[in-house]
Structures are given as C-alpha cells and as structure tokens.
N, C-alpha and C positions, 0 to 999 in steps of 0.2 A: 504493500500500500504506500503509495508517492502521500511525501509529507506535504502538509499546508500549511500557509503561514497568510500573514495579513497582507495591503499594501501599507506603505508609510504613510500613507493620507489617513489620517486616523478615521475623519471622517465620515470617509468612505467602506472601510473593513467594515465588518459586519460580523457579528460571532463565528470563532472557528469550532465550531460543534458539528462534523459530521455526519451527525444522524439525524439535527435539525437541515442542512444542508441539502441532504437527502430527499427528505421530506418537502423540503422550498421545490426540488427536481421534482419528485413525484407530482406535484399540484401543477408545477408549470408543465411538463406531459400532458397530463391527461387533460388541464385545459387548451394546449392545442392540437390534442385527439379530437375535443367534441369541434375546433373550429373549422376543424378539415374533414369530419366526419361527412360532413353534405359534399365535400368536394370531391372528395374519394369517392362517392358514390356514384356521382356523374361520371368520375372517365372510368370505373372499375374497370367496366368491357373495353376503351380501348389498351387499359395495361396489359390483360388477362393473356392479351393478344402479346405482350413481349416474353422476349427470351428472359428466362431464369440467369441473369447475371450479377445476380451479388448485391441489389438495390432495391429495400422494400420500397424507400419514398416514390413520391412524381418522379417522372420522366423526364430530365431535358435541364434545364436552366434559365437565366431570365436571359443568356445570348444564345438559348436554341431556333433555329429557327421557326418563325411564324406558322401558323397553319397559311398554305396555297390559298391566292386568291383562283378565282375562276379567270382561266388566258382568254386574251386575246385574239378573237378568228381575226386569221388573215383572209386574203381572196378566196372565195370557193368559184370551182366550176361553174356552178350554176347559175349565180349571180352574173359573172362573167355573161355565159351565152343569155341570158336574158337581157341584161343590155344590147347584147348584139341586136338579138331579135328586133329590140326596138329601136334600135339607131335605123335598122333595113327598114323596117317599115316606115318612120320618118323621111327615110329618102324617095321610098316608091311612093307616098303621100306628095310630096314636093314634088317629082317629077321633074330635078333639073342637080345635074352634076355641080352649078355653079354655086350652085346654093348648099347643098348638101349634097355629096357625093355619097352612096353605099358602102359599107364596109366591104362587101367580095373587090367591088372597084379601087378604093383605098390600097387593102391587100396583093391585088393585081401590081397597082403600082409599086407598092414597095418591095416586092418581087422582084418586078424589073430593074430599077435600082442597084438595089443590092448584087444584081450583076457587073455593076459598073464597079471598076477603079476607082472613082471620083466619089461614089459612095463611104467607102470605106476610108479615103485619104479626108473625106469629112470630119467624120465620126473622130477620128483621129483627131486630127488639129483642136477637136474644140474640148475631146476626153483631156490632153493635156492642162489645157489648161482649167478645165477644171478637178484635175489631180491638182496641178500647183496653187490655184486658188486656197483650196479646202485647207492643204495640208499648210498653207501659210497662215489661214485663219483659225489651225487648231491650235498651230502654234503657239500664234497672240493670246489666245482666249485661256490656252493654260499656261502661259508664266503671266496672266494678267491675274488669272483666277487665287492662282498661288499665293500672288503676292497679298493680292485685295483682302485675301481668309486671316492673314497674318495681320495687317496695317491697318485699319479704318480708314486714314488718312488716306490712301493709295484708291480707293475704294471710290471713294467721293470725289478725286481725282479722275479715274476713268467712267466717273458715272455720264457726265456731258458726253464726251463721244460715242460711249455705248449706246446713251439715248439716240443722238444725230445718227448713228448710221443706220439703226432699226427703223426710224420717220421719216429719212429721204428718200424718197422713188428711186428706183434703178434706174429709172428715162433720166433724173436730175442729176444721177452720180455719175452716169456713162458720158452726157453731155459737157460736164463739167471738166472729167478727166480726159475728155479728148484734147483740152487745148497742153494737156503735158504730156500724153502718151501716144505712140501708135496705135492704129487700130488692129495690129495682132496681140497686139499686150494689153490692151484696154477688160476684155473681161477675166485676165487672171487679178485685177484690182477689185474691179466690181464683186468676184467670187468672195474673195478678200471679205471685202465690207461686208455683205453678206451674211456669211457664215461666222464671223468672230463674235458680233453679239447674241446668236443662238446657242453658240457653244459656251461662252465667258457664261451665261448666266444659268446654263445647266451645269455646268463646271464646278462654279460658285455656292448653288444651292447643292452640291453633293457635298461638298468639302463640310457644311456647315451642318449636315447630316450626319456626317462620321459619329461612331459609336466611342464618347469619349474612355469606357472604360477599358476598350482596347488601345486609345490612346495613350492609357492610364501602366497596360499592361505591356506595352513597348518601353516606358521609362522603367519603370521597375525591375526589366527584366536586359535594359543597353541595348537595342536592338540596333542592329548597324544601321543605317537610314537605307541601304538596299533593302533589305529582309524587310523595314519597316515599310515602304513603298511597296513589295513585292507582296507581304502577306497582311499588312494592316490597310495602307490605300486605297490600293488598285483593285481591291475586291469590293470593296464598299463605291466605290467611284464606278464600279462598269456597269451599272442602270444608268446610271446616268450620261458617261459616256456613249452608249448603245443610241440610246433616247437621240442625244444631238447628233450623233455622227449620221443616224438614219434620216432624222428630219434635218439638219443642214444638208445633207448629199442632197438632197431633193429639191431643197430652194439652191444650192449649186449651179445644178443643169438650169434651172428656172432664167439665173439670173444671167449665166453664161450666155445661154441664147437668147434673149434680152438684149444683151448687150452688144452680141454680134450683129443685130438686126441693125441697129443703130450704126455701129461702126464701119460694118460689112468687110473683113475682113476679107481678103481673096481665100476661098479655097475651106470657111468654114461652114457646119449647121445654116448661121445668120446668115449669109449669103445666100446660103439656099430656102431658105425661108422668105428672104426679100424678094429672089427671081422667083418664085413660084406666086408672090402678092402680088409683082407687076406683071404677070401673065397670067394674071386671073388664072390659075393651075390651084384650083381649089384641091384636087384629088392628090396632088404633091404635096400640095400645104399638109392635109392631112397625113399623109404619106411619112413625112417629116417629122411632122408630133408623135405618131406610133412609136417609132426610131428612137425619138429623145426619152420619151414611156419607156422601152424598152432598155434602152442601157439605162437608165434612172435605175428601174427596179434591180437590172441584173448587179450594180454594182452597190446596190445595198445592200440585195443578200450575199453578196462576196465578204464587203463589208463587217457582217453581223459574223456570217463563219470564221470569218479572221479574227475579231476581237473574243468569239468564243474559245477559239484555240488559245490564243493566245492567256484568257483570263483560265484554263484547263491549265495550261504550262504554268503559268507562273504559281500556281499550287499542288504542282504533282510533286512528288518525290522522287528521281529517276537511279536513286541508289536506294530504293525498299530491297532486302533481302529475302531470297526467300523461306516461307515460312517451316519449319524441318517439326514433325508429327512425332520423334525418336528423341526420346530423353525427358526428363524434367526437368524445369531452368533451376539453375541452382540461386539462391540467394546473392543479385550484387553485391558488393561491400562499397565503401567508401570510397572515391575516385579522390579525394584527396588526403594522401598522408598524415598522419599526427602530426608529424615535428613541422608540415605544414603549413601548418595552421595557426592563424593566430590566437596569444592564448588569452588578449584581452575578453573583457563581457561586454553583452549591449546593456546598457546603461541609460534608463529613462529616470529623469530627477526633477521630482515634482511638475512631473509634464498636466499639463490642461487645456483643454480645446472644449469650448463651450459656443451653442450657435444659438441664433435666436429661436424664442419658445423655450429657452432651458436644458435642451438636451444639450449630450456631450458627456467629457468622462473628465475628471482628476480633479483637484491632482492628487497623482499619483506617483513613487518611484516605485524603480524594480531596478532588481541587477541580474541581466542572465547571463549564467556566465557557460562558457561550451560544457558540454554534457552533462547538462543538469537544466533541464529544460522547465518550461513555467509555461502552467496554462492558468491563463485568467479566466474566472467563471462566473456570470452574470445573465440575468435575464435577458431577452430580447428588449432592443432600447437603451441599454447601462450604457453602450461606450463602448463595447469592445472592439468592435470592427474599425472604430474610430482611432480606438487605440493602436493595432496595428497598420492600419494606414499612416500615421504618425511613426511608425518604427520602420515603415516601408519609404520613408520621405514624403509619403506622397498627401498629405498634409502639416501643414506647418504650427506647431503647438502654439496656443494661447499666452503660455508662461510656461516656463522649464527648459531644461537642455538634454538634448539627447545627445549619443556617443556611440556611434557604430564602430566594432571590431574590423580588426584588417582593414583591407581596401573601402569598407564600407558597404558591399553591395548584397543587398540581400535578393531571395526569393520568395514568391509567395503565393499560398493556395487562395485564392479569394473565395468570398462567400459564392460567388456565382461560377461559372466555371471558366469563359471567356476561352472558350477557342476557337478559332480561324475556322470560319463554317467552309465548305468544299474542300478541305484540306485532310489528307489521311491523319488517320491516331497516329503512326511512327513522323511524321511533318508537324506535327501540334506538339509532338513530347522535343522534338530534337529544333523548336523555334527558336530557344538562347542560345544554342550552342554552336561551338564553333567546327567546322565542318572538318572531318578529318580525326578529330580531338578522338580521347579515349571515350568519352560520355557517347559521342556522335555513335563508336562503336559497339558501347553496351547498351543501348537503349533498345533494342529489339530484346533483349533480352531481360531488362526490366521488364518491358510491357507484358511478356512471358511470365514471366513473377507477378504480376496484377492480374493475370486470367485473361489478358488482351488479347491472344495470340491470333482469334477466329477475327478481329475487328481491327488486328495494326495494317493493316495497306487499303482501310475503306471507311471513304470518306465520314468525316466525325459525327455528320448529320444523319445518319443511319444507323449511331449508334445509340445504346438506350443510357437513360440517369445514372447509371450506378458506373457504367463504363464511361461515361462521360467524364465525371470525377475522378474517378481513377488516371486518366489521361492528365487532367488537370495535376492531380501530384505527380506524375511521373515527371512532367516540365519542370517543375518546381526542383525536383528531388536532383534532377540531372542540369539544369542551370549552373552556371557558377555565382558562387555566393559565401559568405562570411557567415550570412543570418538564414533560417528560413521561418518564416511567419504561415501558421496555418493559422485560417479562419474558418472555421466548423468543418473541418477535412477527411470527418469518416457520414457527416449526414447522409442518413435513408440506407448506409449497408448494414447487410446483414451482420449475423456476430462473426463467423467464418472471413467475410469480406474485409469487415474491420480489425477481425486481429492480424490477419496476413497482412494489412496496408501498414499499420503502425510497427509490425514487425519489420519488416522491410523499413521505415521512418527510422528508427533505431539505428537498424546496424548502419544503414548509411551516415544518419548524423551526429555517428556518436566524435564527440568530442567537437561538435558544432554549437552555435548559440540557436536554440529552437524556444519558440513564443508560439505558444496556441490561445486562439479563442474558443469557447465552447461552452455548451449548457449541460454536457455531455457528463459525469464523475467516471465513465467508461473512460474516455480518451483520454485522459490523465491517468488513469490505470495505466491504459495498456500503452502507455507514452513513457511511464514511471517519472511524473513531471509534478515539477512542486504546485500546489492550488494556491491561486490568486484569488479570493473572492470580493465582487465589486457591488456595492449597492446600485 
C-alpha cells in the first residue's frame, strides 16, 4: 500500500484517513454511475457491437471523430440526361441553330474540332495559364493566410485588397491591366486576382478552426515544425483546402476565359470564343463552353485525387513492420539508463492558478522526486488537471514556482486522448520521437505489451476507447522526457487492462519523476505512488 501524505497548503489537505477517503471514492462512483446510467443505456447496442478490448467505459474521446454527416451527391446520370432531354426539346421548340442550337449538333461540332491541331494547341495555351494563375494565387493566399492567423495587424492590413479584388469585375481588372501587360499574360493576372481571395479566406477560416488541444499536444511533446505541419496542420487544413482548390479551379477557367475574350490572345479559348461571336457560330460558341465544362471538371477531380493522396501520405507510416503471431512481447524496460538521468525532482512550490467563478487548484507544493511517484487525488473540478497542465508548462501559475528536472521536458497522458485521426496506432505512438532512435525501434513492441498488436498498422479511428488510450500512453511512455504526467491514464479499463498498463508504467519509469491525477485509490496502488489529497 503506497503511502499518503498531505499537500503543504494546509488549507487545502483534507484528513489522511483512508477509509474515510475511501468512502468520499465510493459516493463519488456511484454518483456518476447513476449520471451515466441513462447514457449507457442509449448506446449499450452500439458498444455491444465492439470488440472485447480491455475498456469497460465509452468509446472514443472528446478528439474521436464525429458521427458522419450525410455526403454530398455529386452528378448523377440521370439528372445529366434529363437536362439533355430538355435542352433538345428547347431547341426543336425554337427551331433555329442561331438561337439555340441542339445538343446532338453542339456535340457534332465539338467532334469535329477536336480533330483539329488548333483544338488542342487551344486548350493548351489557356490550361497554362490557368495552372500559373491558380498556383500563384494559392501561393499569396497561404503565406497571406499564415501570416494574418498569427498578426491581427497583418490581417486588417490585407483586409482592403482582399475586399477590392472579390468587388471588381473581371471586365474592370482585364481592362485595366491591359495598359501594363500583354494580352498572352493578361489572364494569368486576372487568374491571380481571382482565386487568392477564395482561397486566403478559406485558408484563414481553417487555421482558426485548428483543434487547439492538438496545438497544445505539439508543444508539450517538441514536435519539429515538419511533423507539426505534417501530422497536426495539414490534416485539419485539407476540408478546407479541398473546398477552395475545387471552387477556385472553377472560377479559374471562368475568369481565364473572360479574360481572353477581352484581350484575344492569338491562339487561345478567348479567341475562339470571340471568332465564333462575330460569326454568329452559335453551335461553336456552345461547342467551346462544353470544352471549358469539360476540363473544368476533369481537372478538379484530378485535383481532389491528388490532395487525397497526398493528405493519405502525409499520414501513412511507410516503415510499419510486420506484425509476427510467434512469441509473446516481452516487457520493455526503460530506454533510458539510470546514471542517465537526472536525479533532481519536479518541484511545485506553492503553485496557484485560480480563474474566474473560483475554480482552480492551490496552493499547493509537492516534491516528486524520480521513482517515487505522486498521485494527487480529488474530485472532478478540485484542480487537478489544472495542476498538471501547470507541471506540463502548458499553463502558467497564478503564484508559485515551479522547477523541472533535466532538460525540462516532460510527457503527458491527457485527460482526453488527442490522436492524429487517419493516422495508424504505431504513427500516433512513435509522433515525438525521433526517427531511427531506439524508442522508434521498440514501439511495435510496446504496443505488443498493451494488447495493440491486431490495431498497430490501422488507422486510430477504427479503433475502440480502451485501445485508444492505451495508444495515448504508449506516446507518452516512448516520448523523451524528464517528467511524465498522467491525467486519469487507466479510465474505463478493465482490472487485467489496468494492471498490465501500470505495470508496464513502472518498469519503464522507474527512476523517473511521474505525477498522476486520479479519483482512482486503484492507480496509486498499482502505481505504488504516494497520495496527494486535494479538496
């Protein structure tokens, strides 16, 4: 039985009697048995349905993902030939090519066409520049986007031209920019304009979307600013992304050929859009738009499958091992030496953080000093998660000082579980670490020891509550760090689940500084960690 002592906040301790202690545990259980009681009973059927992995609670966390909305239809066939039908009947009603030509006649022409050289040296001239266009106004719109999330200043700075380039007509910007440009170069500018303020302000609204606690979970854990872009950004950014690249491509071509009309370039779209208006060649004109319709769409769904590869890749792991069914994992040990380690403690002295309404925790001190680990124990509300994020850096105390061991850096289970959603379990354990490293190398074999082995190369969103957490410590455990802070780090497992996890906790941190939260007098058992009790 792990001894318990007070905090020095006298204030604050509460009687060390653990059989009243006990008893405080027993009442707060079973009052949020009856509060979840109706909760449980809504999804029973869909738990019933997961696999037996080591987790009585809920399923998931507060960064699982959402339940699916209902998608998006794209084009159907049908819709398709129904407007047909009624474009043809429109025409056979009219009875006049000049006016409205039929779709067979349309199609005839662009047949023909398309047999021509002069067809395709079109399509060309005007596809370039509206590649150069687009790709110059992704450009602006993301180091404008970047900057603006970061600056206010910056923000209110590009707010005017953002406005002007969205309110002025393409007739007034083409007009205007002819007296300094060519008219082969005039609509890779117009593209330009265009597309930068569709994309800066879808750009801008993702940035400000990002999920700060994975924000939260990159500092805490040094994440290089690749890895940080690669696995915290770029996933959260590609709705949005997707969204403006699909809808700018489109006003793209719009404005491209806009613009050519005006300028008439030899040899592009616009030109032939112009000679088909002064020769009353209504059945070309249409002929023309089909064409522009047609690479529009083709090159957004190119578009869409390229950002999907791309947002796959930058979350795959392409060194997963594979998984071997012969043997039992044996127990990791400790990837880092005794003798190197440092042997100072984390040291919290008279820390306090107090917000409005009155919550908050302290003050408080504590001295943890390596292998002799300390769980503070309090009801939901006391402070304690508050108190670990204060031992994590990642709030800065009211009054008091803190003092982190070694280099300073600690790990940490958070109360939620916060992992990289489309990212496998062995890519979510091995995100702090550095690639190559000995951890990098034993982490399959961790996750082996947490019962992972059916769920480490598949993606984390498929996996259930109890393995979700477990993943969550495995990060933590294989991180480099001085300190590791758990916040409630065996909730909802079983008792089996739980002793293997804290056993595995042990042998790796022995001779570490460990800080737990918990309402748990289990985890401090099976932790062998002194009790903090906090009112």
């Amino acid at each position: 039985m792990p001894d318990r002592k007070h905090s020095t906040g006298g204030r604050n301790a509460i009687a060390n009697d653990t059989r009243a202690a006990q008893r405080h545990e027993d009442r707060h259980q079973r009052g949020s048995g009856r509060r979840l009681r109706g909760w449980g009973q809504r999804r029973r059927s869909r738990e019933q349905c997961l696999p037996n992995d080591g987790r009585t609670g809920p399923r998931g966390s507060s960064t699982a993902p959402a339940a699916s909305k209902r998608p998006t239809r794209g084009l159907s066939l049908w819709a398709i030939a129904t407007w047909l039908v009624l474009w043809q009947l429109a025409a056979l009603a009219l009875d006049s090519e000049l006016l409205l030509p039929g779709p067979l006649s349309v199609l005839s022409r662009l047949a023909m066409a398309a047999l021509q050289p002069s067809f395709w040296g079109r399509l060309g001239f005007s596809l370039i520049r509206v590649v150069a266009g687009f790709a110059g106004g992704m450009a602006i719109a993301s180091l404008g986007a970047s900057l603006a999330v970061r600056r206010p200043h910056i923000e209110a700075f590009l707010a005017p031209p953002i406005a002007l380039a969205k309110s002025v007509p393409v007739a007034a910007i083409t007009v205007l920019a002819l007296v300094w440009l060519r008219a082969s170069e005039l609509s890779v500018l117009v593209v330009m304009l265009v597309v930068t303020p569709l994309v800066y302000e879808a750009l801008l609204a993702g940035l400000r979307a990002r999920d700060p606690h994975l924000d939260e979970l990159a500092r805490v854990f040094h994440l290089a600013r690749w890895r940080r872009a690669r696995y915290i950004t770029l996933p959260q950014l590609m709705p949005a992304i997707r969204s403006a690249c699909t809808t700018g491509l489109g006003m793209a071509w719009k404005a491209c050929v806009a613009a050519e009309v005006i300028g008439i370039p030899l040899g592009s779209v616009g030109e032939a859009f112009y000679d088909a208006k002064v020769h009353f060649d209504t059945p070309g004109l249409f002929a023309w738009t089909v064409a522009v319709v047609v690479a529009s769409v083709a090159m957004e769904k190119l578009l869409v499958v390229a950002l999907d590869v791309l947002h796959r890749a930058a979350l795959s792991d392409f060194t997963v091992e594979r998984i071997s069914a012969v043997g039992a994992p044996s127990v990791p040990g400790s990837s880092c030496p005794a003798s190197d380690r440092a042997p100072s403690a984390l040291r919290l002295d008279e820390v306090s953080r107090h917000f409005v309404g009155g919550a908050g925790v302290g003050p408080i001190s504590l001295d943890v000093r390596p292998g002799a680990p300390i769980a503070v124990m309090a009801p939901s509300g006391a402070g304690k998660s508050t108190l670990l994020r204060i031992a994590a850096g990642l709030e800065v105390p009211g009054a008091g000082t803190v003092a982190r061991p070694g280099s300073g850096r600690a790990s940490t289970v958070f109360q939620d579980d916060r992992l990289i959603e489309g990212a496998s379990a062995l890519t979510n354990a091995r995100l702090a670490v550095p690639a190559g490293s000995r951890e990098w190398q034993e982490a399959p074999d961790l996750l082996r020891h947490l019962g992972l082995e059916d769920c480490m190369a598949r993606p984390v969103e498929t996996c259930s509550g109890g393995q979700r957490r477990r993943i969550a410590l495995a990060r933590a455990l294989l991180a480099p760090h001085d300190v590791l802070l758990l916040d409630e780090p065996f909730t909802g497992l079983d008792d089996e689940s739980r002793a293997a996890a804290a056993a595995l906790v042990r042998t790796r941190e022995e001779g570490r500084c460990v800080l737990v939260a918990t309402h748990d007098l289990r985890d401090a058992d099976l932790l062998g960690a002194q009790v903090v009790y906090l009112s």
